[in-house]
C-alpha positions in Angstrom: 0.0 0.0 0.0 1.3 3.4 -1.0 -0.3 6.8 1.1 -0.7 9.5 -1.0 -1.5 13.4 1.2 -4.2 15.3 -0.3 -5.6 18.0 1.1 -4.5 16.9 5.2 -6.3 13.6 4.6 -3.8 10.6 3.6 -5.5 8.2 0.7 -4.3 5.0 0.0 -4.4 2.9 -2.9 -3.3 -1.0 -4.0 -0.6 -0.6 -6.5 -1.4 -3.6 -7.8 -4.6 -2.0 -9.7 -8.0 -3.7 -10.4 -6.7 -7.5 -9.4 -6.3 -6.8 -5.5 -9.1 -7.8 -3.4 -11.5 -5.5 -1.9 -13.7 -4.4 0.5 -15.9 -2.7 -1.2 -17.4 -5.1 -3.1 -21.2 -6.3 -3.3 -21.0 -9.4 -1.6 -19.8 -12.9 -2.8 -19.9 -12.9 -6.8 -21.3 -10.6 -8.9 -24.2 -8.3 -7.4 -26.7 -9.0 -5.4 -25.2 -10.1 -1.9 -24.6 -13.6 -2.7 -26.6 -14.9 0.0 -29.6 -14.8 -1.6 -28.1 -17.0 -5.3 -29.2 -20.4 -4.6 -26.3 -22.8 -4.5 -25.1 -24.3 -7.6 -24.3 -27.4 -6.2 -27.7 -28.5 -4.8 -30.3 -30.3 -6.4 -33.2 -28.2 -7.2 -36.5 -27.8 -5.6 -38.3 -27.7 -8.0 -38.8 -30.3 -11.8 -39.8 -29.9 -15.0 -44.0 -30.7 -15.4 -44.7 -31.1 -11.8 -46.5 -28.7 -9.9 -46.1 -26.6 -6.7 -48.3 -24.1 -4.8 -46.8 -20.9 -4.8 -47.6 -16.9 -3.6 -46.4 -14.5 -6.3 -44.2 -11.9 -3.7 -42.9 -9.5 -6.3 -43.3 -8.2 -9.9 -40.2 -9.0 -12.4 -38.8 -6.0 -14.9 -40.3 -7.9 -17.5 -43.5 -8.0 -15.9 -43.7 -12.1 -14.6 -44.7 -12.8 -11.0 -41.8 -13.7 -9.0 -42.6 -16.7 -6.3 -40.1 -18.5 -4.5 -40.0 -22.6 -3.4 -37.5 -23.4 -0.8 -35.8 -20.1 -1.8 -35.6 -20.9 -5.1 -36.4 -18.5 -7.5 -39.4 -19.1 -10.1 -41.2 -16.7 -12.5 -44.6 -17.2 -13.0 -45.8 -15.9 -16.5 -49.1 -13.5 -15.6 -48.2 -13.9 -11.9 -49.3 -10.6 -9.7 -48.2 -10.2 -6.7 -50.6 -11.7 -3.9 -51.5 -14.3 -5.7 -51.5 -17.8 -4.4 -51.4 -19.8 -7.4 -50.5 -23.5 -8.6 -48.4 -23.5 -11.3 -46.9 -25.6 -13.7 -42.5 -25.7 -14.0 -41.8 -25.3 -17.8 -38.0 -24.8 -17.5 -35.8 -25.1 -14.8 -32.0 -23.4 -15.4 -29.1 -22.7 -12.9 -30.8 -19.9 -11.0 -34.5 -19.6 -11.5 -37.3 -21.7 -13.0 -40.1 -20.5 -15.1 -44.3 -21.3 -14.5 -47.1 -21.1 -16.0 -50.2 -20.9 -13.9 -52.6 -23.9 -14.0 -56.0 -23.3 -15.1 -58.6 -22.9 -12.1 -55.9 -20.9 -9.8 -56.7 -18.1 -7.7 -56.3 -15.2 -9.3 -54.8 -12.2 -7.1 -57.5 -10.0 -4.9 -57.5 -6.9 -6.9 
């Protein structure tokens, strides 16, 4: 570490740029505070076809319901949030899975 004086206040910098580690940072890898990524190394909650009761918490930027099974993250197409829905697993990937709502659901308490 090198101390540079500016101004009465010393500032310090890693000379060794970019690669250094840092405090600073967002929390485990990438953003979002890593304890909320579901662990790549687990089996999923969820499977393709079956079906789970879920409760639509949040709204996506695309506009899906966002529910959640055992922490797992799964976007319901035409979710809203308050619904408590069963839905249908199209897809599941690394970090999320994607529903569709089955037909005679709940819809959300407008």
């Amino acid at each position: 570490m090198t101390g540079i004086k500016i101004g009465g206040a010393t500032m310090s910098y890693n000379q060794g740029g970019f690669g250094g580690r840092s405090n600073r940072g967002y929390g485990g890898r990438g953003f979002g505070g890593g304890n909320r990524r579901f662990d790549d190394n687990k089996p999923k909650p969820v499977e393709t076809g079956k079906e789970y009761d879920v409760s639509v918490t949040e709204i996506s930027r695309k506009g899906d319901g966002i529910a959640r099974v055992e922490g797992f993250v799964i976007f319901v197409k035409n979710g809203k949030v308050g619904q408590n829905t069963k839905v249908k697993i199209t897809e599941v990937g690394q970090r999320f899975a994607t529903a569709d709502i089955v037909e005679g659901s709940q819809p959300a308490a407008e």
